[in-house]
N, C-alpha and C positions, 0 to 999 in steps of 0.2 A: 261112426268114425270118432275114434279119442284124440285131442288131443292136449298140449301143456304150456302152457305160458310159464317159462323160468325167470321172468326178469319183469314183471307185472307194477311191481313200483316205479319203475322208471319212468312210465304212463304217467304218474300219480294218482292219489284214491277217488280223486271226483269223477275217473274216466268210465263210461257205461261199456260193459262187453256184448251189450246185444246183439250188435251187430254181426257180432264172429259166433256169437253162441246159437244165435240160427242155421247155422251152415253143421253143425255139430252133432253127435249124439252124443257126446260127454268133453266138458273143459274143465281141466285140472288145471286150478292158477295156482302159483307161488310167485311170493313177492319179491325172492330173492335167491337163487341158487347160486353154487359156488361150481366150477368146474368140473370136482369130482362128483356133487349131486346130479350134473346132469345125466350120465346117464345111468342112475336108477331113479330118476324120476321120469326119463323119457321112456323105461323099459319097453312097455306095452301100447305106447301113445306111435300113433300114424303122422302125427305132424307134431312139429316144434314150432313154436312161438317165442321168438327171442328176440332182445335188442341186444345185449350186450355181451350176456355168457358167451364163453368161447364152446366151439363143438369142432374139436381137432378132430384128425382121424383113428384114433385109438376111440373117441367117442363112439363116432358114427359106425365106427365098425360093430360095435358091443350093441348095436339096435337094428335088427333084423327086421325091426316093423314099419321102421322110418321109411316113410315115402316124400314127407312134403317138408322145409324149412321154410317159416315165414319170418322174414327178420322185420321187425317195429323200427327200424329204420332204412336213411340210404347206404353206407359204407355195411359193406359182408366180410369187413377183414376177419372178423372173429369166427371166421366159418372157415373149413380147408375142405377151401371148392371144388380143391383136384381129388381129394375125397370123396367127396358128395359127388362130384359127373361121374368117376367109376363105381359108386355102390348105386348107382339110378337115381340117387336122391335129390329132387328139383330143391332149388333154394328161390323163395321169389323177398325181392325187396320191397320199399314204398321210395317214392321220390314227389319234391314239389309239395310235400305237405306243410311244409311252415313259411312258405312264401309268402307271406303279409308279414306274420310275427318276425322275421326275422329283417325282413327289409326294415319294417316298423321299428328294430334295434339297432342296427345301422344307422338310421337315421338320428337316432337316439342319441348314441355317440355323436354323430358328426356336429349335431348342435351344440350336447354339453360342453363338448371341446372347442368348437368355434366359439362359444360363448364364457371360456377359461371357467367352466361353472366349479369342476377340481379346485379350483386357487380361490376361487371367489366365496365358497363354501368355507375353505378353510380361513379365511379372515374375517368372517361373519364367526363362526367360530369361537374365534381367539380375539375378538374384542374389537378389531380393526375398525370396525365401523362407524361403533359406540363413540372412538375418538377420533373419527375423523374432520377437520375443521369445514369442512361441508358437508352439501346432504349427501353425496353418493361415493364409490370406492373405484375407482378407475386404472389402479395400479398396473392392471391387466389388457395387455391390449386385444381386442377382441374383433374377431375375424366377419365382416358380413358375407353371409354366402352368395347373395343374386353377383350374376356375375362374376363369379368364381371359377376354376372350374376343376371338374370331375374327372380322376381316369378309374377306372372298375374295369380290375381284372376279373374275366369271367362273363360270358354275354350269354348266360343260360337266363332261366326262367325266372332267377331270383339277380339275376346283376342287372335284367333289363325292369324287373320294378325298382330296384334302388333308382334305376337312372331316373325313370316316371318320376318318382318321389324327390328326388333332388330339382330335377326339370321343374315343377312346382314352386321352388323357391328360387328361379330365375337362372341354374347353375346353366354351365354349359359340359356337358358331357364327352368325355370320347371311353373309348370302350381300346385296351391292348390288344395287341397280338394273343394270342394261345401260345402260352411262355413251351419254347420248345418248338415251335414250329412258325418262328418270324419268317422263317426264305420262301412260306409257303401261303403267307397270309398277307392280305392286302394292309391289313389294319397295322399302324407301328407299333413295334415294338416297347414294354414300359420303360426300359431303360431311355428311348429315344423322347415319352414324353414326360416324364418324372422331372424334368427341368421348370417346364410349363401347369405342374400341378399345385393345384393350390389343397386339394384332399385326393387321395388314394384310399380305396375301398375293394379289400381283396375277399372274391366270391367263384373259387375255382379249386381244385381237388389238391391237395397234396399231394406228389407224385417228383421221381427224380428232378424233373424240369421246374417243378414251383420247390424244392426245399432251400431255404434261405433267401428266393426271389427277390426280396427286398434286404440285400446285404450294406454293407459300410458303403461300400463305394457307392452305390445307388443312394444310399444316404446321402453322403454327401453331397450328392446331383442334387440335391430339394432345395429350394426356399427354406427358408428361417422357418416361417409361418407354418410352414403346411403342416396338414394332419395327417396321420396314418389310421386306417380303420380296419383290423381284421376280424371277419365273422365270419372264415372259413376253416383253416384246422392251425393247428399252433405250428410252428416251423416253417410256415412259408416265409414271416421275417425272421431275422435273428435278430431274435430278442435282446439278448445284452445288447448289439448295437443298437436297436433303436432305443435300448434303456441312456446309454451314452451319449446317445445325440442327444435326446430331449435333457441330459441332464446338463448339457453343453451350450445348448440353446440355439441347434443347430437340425430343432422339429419341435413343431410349434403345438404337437399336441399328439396321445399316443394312447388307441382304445381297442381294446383285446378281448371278444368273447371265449377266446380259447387257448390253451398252450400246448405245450408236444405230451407233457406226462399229464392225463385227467381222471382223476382229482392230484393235483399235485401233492404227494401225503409228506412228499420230501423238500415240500416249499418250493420257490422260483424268485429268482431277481426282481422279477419285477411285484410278484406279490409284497417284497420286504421296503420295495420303492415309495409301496402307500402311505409310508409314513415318512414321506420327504415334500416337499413344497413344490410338485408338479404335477402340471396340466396330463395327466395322464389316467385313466380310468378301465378298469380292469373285471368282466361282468363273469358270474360262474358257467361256461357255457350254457347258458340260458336263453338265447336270443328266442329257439323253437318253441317256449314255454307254453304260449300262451293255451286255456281250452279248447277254443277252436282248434289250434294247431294239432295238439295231441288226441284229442279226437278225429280228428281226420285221415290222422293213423289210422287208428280203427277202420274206419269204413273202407281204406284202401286196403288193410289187411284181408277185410273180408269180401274186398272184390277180388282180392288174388286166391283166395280159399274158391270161392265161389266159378273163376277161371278155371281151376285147375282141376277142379272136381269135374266142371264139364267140359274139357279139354281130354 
């Protein structure tokens, strides 16, 4: 059995392929395919190994040998699945893999920003310190978390470690409704607690019901203080407003592992914001980075190889 890894960097280089190359009698990596490479590099190959390349259906039709797509991630938008169910061709994902690393980044944020590290960095910086007529720099009022408290949209596998991990430093948690379906959920709604929030930590799918989730007007429901934390897909808040609030001082703190366009090639508001005097901090979607994480891919890749061959 052949198969092709089109998008092999994404992984990055320290990652081991043994895992997947035991299930194999031939693995053809590239680091890097483009759309139209995909299919003459998937010609003759029985499985595709993808994170990112798109395999529309003019692809998958020109590959008469494709049986299996294994995407190196959880979202399969870049797949046209109504495709692949009518040529037979299984698509299997991975989920759950970066559940430490990413909580572990959330958390990240929630403290630089509770702790204005954004402002406080940039006046170490610029001298502030140097002359200030005592020993420390306080200009910044800064948030303690115990007793705080949490709302995390999103009660999967990764909103219920952030909660653990917040719990730890004495927070009090509530977990929203499933935006789109409050008349049917016990839990409130975020609009109903975004009053009472002192950070919000969004950990749930982009989909009609979460786009722009956190809009002006929900804005304007917060506290001064409170933080915003997204580390799920860019567009669930809207970004210019909460670039406005926080510039109004009307959100006390703003950290985004993601935006709607990635890589932004065409720039974004808020990346141009880094060079203004705010509590705001902006990571390259990186939260899943860490070795473990991406490694972990692997082996769930090669448990779905390993599935589906004996299935």
């Amino acid at each position: 059995m052949k198969a092709v890894i089109l998008d092999a960097a994404s992984l990055g280089p320290d990652i081991d392929l043994a895992p997947i190359r035991q299930h194999l009698d031939s693995l053809e990596v590239h680091d890097q395919s483009t759309r139209d490479q995909a299919a003459e590099r998937l010609a003759d190959a029985e499985v595709a190994i993808v994170n990112k390349v798109v395999l529309d259906a003019g692809t998958l039709e020109a590959l008469p040998s494709l049986r299996l797509i294994c995407v190196l991630a959880t979202g399969t938008n870049n797949i046209d699945m109504a495709a692949a169910d009518r040529l037979g061709i299984t698509v299997k994902n991975v989920t759950a893999y970066g559940t430490a690393s990413v909580a572990q980044h959330t958390l990240m944020l929630m403290l630089a920003l509770a702790t204005r590290l954004p402002l406080y960095q940039r006046d170490v910086a610029e001298g502030r310190w140097n002359d200030s007529p005592f020993f420390c720099l306080m200009d910044h009022t800064t948030l303690q978390l115990e007793g705080k408290r949490l709302v995390i949209v999103g009660q999967g596998e990764l909103g219920s470690k952030v909660a653990r991990l917040a719990q730890a430093f004495g927070m009090h948690v509530d977990f929203a409704a499933r935006p789109g379906n409050e008349a049917h959920d016990s839990r409130p709604g975020l609009r109903d607690l975004a009053a009472e929030a002192d950070v919000i930590s969004l950990h749930c799918p982009l989909t009609e019901a979460t786009r722009h989730l956190v809009d002006a007007p929900l804005l304007a429901s917060l506290k001064p203080g409170a933080l915003l934390i997204n580390c799920a897909r860019g567009g669930i808040i809207d970004e210019q407003a909460a670039l406005e609030a926080l510039r109004q001082g009307r959100l006390g703190g703003l950290g985004v592992d993601v935006l709607p366009e990635e890589p932004p090639r065409d720039g974004h508001p808020l990346l141009d914001a880094l060079d203004e005097p705010l509590n705001l901090i902006v990571t390259p979607h990186n939260a899943w980075i860490t070795p473990e994480a991406r490694q972990r891919i692997v082996a769930l890749t090669a448990d779905n190889l390993r599935g589906w061959q004996e299935g």
